[in-house]
Backbone as JSON, one array per atom type, in Angstrom:
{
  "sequence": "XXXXXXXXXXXXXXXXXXXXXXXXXXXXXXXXXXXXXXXXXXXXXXXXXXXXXXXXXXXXXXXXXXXXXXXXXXXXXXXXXXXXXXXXXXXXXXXXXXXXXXXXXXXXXXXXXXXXXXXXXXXXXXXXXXXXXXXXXXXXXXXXXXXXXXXXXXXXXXXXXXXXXXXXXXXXXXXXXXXXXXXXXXXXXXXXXXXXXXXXXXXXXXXXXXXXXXXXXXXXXXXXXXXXXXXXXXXXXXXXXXXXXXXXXXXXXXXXXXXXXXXXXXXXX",
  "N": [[-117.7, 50.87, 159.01], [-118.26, 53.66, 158.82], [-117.99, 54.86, 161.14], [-115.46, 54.69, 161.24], [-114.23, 56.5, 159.1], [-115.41, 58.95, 160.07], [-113.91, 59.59, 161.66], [-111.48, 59.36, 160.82], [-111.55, 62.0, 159.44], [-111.92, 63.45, 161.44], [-109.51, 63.75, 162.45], [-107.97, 64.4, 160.18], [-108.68, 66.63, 160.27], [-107.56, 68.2, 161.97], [-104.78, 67.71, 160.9], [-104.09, 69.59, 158.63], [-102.18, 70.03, 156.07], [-102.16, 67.53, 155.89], [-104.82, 66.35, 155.08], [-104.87, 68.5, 152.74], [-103.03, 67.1, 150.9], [-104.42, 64.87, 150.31], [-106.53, 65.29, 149.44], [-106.11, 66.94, 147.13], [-104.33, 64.71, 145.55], [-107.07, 63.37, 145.53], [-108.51, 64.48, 143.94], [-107.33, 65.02, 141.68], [-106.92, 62.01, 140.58], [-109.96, 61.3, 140.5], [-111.61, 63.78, 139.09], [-109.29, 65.48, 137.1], [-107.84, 63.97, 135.07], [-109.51, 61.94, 134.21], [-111.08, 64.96, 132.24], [-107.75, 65.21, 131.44], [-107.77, 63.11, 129.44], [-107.42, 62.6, 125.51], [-109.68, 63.33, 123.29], [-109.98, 62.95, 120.81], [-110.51, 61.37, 117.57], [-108.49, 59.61, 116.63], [-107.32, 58.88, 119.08], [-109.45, 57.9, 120.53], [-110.68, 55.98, 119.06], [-108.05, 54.13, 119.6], [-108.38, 52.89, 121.91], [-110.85, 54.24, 123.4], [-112.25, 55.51, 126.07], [-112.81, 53.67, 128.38], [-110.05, 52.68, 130.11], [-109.44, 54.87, 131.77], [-111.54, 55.99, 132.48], [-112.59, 53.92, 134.43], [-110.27, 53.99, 135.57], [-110.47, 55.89, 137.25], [-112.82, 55.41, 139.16], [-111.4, 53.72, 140.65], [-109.68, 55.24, 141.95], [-111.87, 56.73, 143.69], [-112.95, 54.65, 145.07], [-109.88, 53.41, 146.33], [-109.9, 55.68, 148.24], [-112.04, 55.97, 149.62], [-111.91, 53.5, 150.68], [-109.63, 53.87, 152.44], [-109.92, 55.62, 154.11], [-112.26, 54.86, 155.71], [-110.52, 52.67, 156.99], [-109.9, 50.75, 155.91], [-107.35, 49.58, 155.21], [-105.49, 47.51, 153.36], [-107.3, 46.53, 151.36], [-107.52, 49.6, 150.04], [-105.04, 50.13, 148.96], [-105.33, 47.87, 146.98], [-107.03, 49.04, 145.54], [-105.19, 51.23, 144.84], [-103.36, 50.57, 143.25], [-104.67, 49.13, 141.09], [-105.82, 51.59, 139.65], [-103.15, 52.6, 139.61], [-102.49, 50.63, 137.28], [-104.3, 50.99, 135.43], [-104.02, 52.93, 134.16], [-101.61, 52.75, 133.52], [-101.74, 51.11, 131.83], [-103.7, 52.11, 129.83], [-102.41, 54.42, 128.55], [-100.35, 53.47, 127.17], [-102.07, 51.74, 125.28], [-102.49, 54.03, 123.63], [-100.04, 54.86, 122.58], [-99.33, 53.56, 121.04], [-99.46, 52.44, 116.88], [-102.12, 53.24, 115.05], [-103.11, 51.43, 113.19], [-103.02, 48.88, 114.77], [-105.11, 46.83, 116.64], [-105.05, 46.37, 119.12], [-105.76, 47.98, 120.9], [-108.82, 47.48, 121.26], [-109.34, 44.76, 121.26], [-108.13, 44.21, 123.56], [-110.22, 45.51, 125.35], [-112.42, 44.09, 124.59], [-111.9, 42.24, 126.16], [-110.07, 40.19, 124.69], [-107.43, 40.43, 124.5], [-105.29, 39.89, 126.73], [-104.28, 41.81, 129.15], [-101.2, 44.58, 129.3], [-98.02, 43.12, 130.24], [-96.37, 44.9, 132.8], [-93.78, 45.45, 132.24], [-93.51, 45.47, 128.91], [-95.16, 47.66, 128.94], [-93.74, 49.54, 130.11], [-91.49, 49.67, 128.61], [-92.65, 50.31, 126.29], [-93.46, 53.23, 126.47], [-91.3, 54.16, 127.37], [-89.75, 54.33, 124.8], [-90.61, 56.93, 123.77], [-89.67, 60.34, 123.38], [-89.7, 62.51, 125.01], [-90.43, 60.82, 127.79], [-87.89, 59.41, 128.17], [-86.39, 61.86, 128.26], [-86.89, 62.6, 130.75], [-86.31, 60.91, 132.08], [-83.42, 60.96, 132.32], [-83.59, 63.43, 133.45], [-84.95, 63.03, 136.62], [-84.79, 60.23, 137.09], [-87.15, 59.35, 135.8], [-88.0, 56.65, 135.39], [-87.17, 54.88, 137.16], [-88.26, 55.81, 139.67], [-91.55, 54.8, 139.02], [-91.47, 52.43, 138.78], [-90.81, 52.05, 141.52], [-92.52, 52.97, 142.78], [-94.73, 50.57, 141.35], [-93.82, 49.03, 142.69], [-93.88, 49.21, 145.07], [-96.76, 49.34, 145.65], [-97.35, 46.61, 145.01], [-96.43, 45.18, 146.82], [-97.96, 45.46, 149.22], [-100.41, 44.58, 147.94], [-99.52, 41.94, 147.59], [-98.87, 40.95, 150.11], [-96.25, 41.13, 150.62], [-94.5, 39.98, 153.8], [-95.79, 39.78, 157.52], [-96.35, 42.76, 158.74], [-97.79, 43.76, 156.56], [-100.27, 43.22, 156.65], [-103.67, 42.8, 157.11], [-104.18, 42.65, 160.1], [-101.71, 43.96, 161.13], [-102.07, 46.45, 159.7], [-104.19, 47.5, 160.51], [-105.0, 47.25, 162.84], [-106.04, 45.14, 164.11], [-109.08, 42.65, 163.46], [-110.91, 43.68, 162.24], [-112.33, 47.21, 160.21], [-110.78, 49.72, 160.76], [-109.59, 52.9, 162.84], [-106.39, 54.07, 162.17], [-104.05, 56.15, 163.31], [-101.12, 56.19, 161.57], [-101.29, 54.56, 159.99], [-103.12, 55.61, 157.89], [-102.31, 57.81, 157.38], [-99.43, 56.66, 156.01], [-100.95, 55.43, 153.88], [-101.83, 57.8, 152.85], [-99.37, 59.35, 151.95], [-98.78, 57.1, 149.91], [-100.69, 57.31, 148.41], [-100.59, 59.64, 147.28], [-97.85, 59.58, 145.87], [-98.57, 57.57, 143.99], [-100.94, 59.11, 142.23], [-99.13, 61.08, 141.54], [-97.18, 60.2, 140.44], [-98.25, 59.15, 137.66], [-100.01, 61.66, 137.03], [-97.17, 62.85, 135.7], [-96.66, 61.36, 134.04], [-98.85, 61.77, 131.96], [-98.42, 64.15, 131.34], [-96.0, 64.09, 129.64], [-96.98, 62.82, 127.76], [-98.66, 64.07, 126.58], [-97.95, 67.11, 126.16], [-98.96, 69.69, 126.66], [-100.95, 69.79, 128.64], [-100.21, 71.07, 130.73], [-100.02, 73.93, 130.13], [-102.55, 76.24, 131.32], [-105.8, 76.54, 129.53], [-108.14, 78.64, 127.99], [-110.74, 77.04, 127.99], [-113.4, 77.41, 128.36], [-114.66, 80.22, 128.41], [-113.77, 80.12, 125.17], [-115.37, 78.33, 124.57], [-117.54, 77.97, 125.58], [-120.49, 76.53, 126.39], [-120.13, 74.45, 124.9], [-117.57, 72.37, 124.9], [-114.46, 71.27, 123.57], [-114.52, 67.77, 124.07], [-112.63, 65.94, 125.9], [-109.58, 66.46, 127.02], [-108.14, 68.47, 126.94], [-107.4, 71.26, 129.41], [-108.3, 73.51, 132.17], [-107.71, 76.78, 134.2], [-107.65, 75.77, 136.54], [-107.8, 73.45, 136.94], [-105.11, 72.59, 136.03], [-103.43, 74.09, 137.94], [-104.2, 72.51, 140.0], [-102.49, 70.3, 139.28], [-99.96, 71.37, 139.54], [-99.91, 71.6, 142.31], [-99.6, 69.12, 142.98], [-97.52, 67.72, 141.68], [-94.09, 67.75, 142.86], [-91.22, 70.27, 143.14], [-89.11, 69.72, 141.93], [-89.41, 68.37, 139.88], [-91.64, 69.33, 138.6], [-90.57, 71.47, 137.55], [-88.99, 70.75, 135.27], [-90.85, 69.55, 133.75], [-92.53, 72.14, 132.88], [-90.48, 73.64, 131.17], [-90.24, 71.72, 129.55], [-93.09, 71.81, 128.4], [-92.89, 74.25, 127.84], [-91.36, 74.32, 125.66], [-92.56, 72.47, 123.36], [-93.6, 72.4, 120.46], [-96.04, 71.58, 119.72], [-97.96, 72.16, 121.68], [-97.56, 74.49, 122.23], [-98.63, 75.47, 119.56], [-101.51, 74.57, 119.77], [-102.1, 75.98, 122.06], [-101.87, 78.61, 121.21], [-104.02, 78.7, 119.26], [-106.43, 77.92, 120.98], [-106.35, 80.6, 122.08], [-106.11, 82.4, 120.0], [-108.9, 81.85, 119.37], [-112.51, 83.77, 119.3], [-113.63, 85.35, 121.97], [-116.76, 83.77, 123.79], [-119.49, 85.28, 124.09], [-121.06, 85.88, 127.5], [-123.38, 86.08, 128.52], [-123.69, 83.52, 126.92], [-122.19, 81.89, 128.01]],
  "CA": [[-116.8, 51.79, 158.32], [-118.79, 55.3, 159.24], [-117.68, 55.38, 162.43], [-113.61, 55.06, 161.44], [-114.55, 57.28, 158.19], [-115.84, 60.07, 160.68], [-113.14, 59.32, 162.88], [-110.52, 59.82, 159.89], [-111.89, 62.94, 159.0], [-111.69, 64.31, 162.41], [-108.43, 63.72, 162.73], [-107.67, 64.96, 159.16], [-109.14, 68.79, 159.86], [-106.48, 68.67, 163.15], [-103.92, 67.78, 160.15], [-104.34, 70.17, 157.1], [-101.64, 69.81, 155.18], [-101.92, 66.23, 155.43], [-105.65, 67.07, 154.47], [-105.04, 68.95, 151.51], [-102.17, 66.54, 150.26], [-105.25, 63.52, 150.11], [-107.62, 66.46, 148.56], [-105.0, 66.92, 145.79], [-104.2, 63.54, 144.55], [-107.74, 62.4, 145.04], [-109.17, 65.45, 142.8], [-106.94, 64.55, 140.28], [-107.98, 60.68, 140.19], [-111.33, 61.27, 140.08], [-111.4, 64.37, 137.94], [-108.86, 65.87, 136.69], [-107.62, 62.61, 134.95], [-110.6, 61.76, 132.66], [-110.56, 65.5, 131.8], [-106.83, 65.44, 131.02], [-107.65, 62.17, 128.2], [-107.75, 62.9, 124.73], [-110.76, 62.64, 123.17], [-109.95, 63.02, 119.17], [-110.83, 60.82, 116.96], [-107.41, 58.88, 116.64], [-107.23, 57.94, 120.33], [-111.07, 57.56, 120.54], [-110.5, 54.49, 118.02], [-107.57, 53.26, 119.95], [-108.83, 52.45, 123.46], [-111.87, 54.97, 124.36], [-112.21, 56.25, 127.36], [-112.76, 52.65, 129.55], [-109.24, 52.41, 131.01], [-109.05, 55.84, 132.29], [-112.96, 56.02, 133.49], [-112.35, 52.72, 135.26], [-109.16, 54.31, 137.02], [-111.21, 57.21, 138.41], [-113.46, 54.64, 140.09], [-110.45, 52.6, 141.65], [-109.11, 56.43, 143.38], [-112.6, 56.69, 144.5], [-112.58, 53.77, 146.3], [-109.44, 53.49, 147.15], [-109.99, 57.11, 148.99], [-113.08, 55.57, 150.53], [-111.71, 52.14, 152.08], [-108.44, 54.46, 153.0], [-110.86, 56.82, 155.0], [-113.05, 53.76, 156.4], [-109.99, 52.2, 157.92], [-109.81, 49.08, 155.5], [-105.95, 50.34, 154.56], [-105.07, 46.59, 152.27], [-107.9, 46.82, 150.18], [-107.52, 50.7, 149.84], [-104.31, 49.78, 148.52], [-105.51, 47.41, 146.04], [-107.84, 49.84, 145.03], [-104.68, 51.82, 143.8], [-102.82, 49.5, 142.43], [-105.5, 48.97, 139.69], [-105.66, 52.61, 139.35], [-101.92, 52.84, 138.48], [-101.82, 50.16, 136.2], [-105.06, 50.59, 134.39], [-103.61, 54.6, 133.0], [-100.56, 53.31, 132.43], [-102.3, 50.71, 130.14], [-104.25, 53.29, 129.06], [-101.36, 55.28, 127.88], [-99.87, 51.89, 126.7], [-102.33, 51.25, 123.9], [-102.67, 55.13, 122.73], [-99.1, 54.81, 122.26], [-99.21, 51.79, 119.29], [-99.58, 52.97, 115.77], [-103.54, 53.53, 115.02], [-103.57, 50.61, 112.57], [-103.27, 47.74, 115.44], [-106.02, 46.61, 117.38], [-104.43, 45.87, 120.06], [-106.42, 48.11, 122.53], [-109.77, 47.44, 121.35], [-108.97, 43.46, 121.63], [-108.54, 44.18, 125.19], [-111.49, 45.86, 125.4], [-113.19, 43.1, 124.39], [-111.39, 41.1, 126.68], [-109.9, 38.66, 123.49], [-106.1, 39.96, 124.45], [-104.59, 40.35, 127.97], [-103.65, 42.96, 130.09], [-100.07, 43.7, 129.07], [-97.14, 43.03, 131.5], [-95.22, 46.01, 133.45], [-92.33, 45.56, 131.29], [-94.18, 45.58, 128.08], [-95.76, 48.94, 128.96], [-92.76, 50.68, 130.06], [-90.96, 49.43, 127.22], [-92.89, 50.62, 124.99], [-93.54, 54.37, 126.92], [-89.71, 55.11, 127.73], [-89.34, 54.54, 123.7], [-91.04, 58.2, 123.37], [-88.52, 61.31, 123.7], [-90.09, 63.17, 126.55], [-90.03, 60.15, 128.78], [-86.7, 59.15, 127.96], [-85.73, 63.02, 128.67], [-87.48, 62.83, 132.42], [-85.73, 59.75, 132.95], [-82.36, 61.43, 132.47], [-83.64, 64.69, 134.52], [-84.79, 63.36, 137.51], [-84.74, 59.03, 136.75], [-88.79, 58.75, 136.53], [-88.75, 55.09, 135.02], [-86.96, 54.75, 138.51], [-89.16, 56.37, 140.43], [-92.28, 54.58, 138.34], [-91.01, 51.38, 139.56], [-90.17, 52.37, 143.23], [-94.15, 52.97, 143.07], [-95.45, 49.7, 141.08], [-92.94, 47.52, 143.66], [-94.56, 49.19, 146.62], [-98.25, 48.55, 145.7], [-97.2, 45.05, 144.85], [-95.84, 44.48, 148.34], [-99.34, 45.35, 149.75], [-101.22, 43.65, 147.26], [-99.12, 40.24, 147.35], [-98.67, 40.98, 151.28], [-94.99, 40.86, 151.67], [-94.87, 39.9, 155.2], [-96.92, 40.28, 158.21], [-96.1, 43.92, 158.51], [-98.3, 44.66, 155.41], [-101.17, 42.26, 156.59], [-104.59, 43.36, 158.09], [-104.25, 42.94, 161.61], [-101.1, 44.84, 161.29], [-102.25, 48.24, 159.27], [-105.75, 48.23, 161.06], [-104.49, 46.45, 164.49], [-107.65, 44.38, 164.68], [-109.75, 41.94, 161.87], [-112.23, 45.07, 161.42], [-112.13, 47.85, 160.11], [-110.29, 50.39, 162.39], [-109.02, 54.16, 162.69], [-104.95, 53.79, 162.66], [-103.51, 57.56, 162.13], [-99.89, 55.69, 161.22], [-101.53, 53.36, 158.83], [-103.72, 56.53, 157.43], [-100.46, 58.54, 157.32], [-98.99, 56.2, 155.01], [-101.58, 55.44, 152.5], [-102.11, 58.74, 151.7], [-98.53, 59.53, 150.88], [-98.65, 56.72, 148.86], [-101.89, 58.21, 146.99], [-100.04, 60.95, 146.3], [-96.96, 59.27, 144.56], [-99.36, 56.9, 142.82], [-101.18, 60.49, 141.63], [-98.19, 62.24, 140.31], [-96.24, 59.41, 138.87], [-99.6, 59.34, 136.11], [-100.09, 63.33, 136.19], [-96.06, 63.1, 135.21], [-96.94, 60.28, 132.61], [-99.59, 62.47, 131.15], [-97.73, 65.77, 130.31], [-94.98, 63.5, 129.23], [-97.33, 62.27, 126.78], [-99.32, 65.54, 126.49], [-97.5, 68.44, 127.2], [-99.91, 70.47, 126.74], [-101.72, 69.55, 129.73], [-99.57, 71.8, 131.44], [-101.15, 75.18, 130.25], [-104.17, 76.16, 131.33], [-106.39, 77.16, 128.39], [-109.24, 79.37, 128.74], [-111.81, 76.65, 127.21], [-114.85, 78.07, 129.05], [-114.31, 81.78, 127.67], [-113.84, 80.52, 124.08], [-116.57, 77.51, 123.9], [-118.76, 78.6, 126.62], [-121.29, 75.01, 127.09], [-120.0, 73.26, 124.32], [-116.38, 72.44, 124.12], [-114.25, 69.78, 123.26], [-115.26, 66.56, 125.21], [-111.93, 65.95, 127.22], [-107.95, 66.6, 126.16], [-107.62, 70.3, 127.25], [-107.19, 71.75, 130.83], [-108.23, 74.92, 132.16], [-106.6, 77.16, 134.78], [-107.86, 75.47, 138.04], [-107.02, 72.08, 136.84], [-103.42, 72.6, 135.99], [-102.33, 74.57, 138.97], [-103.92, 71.45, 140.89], [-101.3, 69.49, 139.26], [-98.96, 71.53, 139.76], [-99.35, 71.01, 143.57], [-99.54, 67.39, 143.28], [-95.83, 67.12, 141.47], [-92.6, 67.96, 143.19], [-90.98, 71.36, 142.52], [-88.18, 69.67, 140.99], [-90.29, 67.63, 138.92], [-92.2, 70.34, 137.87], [-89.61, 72.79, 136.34], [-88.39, 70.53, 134.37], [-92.0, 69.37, 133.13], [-92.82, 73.05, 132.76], [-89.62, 73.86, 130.52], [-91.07, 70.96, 128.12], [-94.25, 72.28, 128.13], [-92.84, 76.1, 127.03], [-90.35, 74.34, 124.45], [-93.16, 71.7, 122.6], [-93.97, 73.22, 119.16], [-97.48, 71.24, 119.25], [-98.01, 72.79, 123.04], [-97.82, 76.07, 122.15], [-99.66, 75.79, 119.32], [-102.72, 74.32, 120.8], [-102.3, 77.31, 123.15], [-101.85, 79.56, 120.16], [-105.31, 78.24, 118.43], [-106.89, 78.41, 121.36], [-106.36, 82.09, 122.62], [-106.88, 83.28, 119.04], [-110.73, 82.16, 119.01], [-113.04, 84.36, 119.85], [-114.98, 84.97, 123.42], [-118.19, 83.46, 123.75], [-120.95, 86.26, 125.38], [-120.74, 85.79, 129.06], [-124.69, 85.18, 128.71], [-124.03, 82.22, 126.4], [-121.33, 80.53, 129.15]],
  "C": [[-117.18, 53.25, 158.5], [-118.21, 55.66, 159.91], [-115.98, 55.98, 161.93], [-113.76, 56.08, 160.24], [-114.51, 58.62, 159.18], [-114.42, 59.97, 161.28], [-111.55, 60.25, 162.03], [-110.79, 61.14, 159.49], [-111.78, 63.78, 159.85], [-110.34, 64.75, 162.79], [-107.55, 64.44, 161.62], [-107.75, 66.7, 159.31], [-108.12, 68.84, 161.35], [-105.15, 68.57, 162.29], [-103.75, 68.46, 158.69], [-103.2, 70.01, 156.1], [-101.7, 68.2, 154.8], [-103.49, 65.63, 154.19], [-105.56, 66.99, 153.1], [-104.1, 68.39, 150.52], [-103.58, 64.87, 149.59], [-105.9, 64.07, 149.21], [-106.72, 66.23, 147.35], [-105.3, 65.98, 145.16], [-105.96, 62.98, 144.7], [-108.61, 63.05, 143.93], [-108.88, 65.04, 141.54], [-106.91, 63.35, 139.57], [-109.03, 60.46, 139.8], [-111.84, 62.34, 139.36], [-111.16, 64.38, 137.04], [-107.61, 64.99, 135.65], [-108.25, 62.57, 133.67], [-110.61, 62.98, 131.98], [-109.39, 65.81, 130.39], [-106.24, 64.26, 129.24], [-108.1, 62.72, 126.71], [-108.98, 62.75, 123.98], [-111.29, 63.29, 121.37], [-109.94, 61.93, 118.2], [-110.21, 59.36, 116.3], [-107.28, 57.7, 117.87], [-108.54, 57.44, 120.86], [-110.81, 55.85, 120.02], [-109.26, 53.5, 118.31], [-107.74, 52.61, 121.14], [-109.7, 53.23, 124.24], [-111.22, 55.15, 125.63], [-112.05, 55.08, 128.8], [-111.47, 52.94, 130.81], [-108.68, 53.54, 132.21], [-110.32, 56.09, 133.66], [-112.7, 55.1, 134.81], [-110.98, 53.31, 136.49], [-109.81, 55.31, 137.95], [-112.0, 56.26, 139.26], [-112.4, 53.93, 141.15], [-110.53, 53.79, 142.58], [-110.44, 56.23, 143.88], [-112.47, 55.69, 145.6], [-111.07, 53.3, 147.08], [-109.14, 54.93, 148.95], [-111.14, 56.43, 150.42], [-112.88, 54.43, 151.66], [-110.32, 53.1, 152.78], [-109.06, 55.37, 154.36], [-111.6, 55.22, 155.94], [-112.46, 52.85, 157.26], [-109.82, 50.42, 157.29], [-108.58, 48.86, 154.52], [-105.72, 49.3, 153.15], [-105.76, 46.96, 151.36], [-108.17, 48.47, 149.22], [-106.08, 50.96, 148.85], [-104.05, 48.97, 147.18], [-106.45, 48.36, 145.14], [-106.52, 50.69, 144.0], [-103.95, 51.62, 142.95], [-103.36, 49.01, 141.19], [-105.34, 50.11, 139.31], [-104.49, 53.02, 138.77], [-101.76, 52.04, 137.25], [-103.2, 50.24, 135.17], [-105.16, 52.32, 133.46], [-102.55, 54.23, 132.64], [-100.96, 52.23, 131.44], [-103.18, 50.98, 129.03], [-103.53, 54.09, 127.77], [-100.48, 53.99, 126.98], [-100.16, 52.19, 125.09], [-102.46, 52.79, 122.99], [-101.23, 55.37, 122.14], [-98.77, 53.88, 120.66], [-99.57, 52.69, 118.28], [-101.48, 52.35, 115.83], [-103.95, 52.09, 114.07], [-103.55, 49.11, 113.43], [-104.3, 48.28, 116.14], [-106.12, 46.34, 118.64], [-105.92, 46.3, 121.64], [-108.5, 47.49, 122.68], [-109.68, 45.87, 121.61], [-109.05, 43.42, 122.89], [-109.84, 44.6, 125.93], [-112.23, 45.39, 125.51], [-112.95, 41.87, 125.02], [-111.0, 39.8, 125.76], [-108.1, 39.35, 123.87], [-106.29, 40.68, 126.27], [-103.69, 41.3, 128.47], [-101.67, 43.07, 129.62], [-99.45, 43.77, 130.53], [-96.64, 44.38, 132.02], [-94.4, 46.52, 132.67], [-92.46, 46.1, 130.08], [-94.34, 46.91, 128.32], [-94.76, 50.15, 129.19], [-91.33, 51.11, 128.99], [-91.19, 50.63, 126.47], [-93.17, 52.5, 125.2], [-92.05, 55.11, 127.11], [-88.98, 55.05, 125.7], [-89.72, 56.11, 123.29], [-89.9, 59.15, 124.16], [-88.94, 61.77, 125.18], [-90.04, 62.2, 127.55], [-88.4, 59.43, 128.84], [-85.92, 60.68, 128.74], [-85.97, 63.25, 130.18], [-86.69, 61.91, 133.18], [-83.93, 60.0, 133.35], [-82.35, 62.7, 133.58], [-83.58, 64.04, 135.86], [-85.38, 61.27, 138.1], [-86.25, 58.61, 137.25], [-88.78, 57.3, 136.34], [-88.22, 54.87, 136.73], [-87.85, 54.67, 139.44], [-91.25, 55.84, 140.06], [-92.29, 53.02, 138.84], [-90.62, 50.94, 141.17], [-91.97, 52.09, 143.68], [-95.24, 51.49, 143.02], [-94.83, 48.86, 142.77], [-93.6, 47.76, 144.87], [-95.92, 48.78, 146.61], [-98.14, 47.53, 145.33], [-97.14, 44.58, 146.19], [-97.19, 44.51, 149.22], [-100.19, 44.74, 149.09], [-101.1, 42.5, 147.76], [-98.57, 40.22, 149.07], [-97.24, 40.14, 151.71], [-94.73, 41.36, 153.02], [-96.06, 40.21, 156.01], [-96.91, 41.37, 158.32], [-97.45, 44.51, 157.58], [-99.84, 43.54, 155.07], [-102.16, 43.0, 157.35], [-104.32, 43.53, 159.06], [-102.72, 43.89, 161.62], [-101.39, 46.85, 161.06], [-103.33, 48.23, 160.17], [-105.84, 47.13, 162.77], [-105.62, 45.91, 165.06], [-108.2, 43.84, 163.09], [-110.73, 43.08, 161.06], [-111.96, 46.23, 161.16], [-111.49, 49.23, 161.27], [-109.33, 51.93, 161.76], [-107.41, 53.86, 163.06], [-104.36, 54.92, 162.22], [-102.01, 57.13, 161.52], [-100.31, 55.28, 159.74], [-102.0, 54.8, 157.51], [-102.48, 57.13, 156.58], [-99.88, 58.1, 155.39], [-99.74, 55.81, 154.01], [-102.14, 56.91, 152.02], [-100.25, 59.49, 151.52], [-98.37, 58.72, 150.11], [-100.05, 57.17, 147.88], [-101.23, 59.48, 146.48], [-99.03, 60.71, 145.52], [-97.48, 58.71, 142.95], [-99.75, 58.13, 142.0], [-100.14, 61.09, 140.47], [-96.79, 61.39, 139.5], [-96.94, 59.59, 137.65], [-99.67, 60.99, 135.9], [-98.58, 63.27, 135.54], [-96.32, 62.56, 133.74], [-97.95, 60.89, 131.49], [-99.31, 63.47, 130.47], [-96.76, 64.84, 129.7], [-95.22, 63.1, 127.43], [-98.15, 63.34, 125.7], [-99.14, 66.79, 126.82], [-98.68, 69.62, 127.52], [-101.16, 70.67, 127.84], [-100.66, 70.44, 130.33], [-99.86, 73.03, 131.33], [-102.03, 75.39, 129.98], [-104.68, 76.93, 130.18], [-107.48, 77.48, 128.65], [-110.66, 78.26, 127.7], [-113.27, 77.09, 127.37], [-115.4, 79.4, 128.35], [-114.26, 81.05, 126.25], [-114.48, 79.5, 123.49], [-117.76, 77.46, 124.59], [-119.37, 77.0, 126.82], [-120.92, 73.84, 126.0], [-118.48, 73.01, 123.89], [-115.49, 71.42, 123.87], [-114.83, 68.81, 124.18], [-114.01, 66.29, 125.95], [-110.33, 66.45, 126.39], [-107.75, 67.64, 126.77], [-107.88, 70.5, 128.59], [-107.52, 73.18, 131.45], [-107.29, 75.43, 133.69], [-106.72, 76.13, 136.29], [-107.25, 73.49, 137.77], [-105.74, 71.9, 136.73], [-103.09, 73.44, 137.58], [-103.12, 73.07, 140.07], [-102.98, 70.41, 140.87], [-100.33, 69.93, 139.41], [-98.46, 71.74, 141.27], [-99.41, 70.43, 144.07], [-97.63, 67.35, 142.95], [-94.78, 67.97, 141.86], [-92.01, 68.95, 142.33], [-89.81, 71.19, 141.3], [-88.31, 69.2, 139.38], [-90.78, 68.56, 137.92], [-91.66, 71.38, 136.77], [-89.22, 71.95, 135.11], [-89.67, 69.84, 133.34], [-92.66, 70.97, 132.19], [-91.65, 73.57, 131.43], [-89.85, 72.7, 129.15], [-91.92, 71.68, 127.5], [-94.08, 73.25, 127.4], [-92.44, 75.61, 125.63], [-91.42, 73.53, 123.22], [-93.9, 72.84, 121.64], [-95.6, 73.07, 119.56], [-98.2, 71.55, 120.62], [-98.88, 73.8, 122.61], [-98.54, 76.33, 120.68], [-101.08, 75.48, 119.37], [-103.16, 75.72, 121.79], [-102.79, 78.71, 122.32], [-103.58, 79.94, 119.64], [-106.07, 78.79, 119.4], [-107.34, 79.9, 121.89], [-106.96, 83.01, 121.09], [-108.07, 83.13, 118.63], [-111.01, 83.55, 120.15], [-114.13, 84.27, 120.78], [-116.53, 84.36, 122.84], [-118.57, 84.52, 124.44], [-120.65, 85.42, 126.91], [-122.34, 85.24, 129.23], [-124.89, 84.17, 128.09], [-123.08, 81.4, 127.06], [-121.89, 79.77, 129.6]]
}
């Protein structure tokens, strides 16, 4: 896997935009992700941090077998990754008095279904309102159905010796190609699913400047993290994410709170 790794990488700095489209979504998997999870006391007690941590590990590896030339399993790699934020977002969704997520936690209830999860996510206004803008449950489903088809290898087409034209690992810039635009849908279907759920992830807040080394533990965004999402998701996408973001009462005051503390010293950053 070094060799097609190197190999992918060489071929990557002769393609920069294609490059900095893999850079993107995989920053924000393995970042800007855990980051973007709440981490107050409510959603703490409904499903910690596991299902989100655990997805940053899938992007890693799927980034790594995608680069190494081992496209299927790079594939399965993201396929866990999508479905283990949106059952993330799933159980923070339930009223605080079920148990639901910690049960899973504990492995005593099962993963829920697809259906189940989007159910219960398109019941909230803001995703209901995205789905009328620009039809995300659509587009949310266009995504699961395609990493299914590589998972559950509909046809030969979407079988080893096809993506990596040999049993071993192998450099294929076609195959390459296409798993990283699908890392990038996978990516910004969940960054969508996150402001949706959090608008407020959409402006950057100066947390550095007004808690210097100690500041919340994750939920809040500063400037370099949001403008990376904002050139992971689609311009069309975006405005109309961005026009939430301005209009949410509990947004702007989060934004509010924050700006009116006061600086930390520059020698206590």
């Amino acid at each position: 896997m070094a060799e097609v790794h190197k190999a992918s990488i060489t071929y990557l700095k002769g393609q920069r935009p294609l490059l900095e489209q893999l850079n993107v979504a995989h920053v924000f998997g393995y970042n800007v992700l855990f980051e973007a999870v709440p981490s107050d006391f409510e959603s703490l007690t409904k499903i910690g941090y596991f299902p989100f941590a655990e997805a940053t590990i899938e992007m890693n590896y799927a980034v790594a077998f995608g680069l190494g030339g081992v496209y299927k399993t790079a594939y399965s790699c993201l396929r866990r990754f999508l479905e283990l934020c949106f059952t993330g977002l799933f159980f923070l969704c339930l009223e605080s008095k079920k148990m639901d997520g910690v049960q899973w936690l504990k492995g005593q209830k099962n993963t829920p279904f697809k259906s189940n999860i989007l159910e219960k996510l398109f019941e909230e206004p803001y995703f209901q309102q995205a789905d009328k803008s620009f039809r995300y449950q659509e587009i949310v489903n266009q995504v699961y159905s395609k990493l299914n088809d590589y998972v559950h290898t509909k046809g030969k087409d979407l079988g080893h010796l096809s993506m990596s034209h040999s049993n071993l690992p192998s450099f294929v810039p076609e195959s390459l190609k296409k798993f990283i635009d699908t890392t990038n849908d996978t990516a910004e279907v969940i960054a969508i699913a996150l402001i949706l759920k959090y608008p407020w992830l959409l402006i950057p807040l100066p947390v550095t400047e007004k808690f210097g080394s100690n500041p919340p533990l994750t939920g809040f965004l500063e400037h370099r993290d949001v403008e990376l999402i904002e050139r992971l998701i689609s311009p069309e996408k975006l405005g109309f994410l961005r026009e939430l973001s301005e209009a949410d009462e509990g947004a702007q005051s989060i934004k509010n709170w924050m700006e009116s503390r006061p600086d930390i010293p520059y020698d206590l950053i």
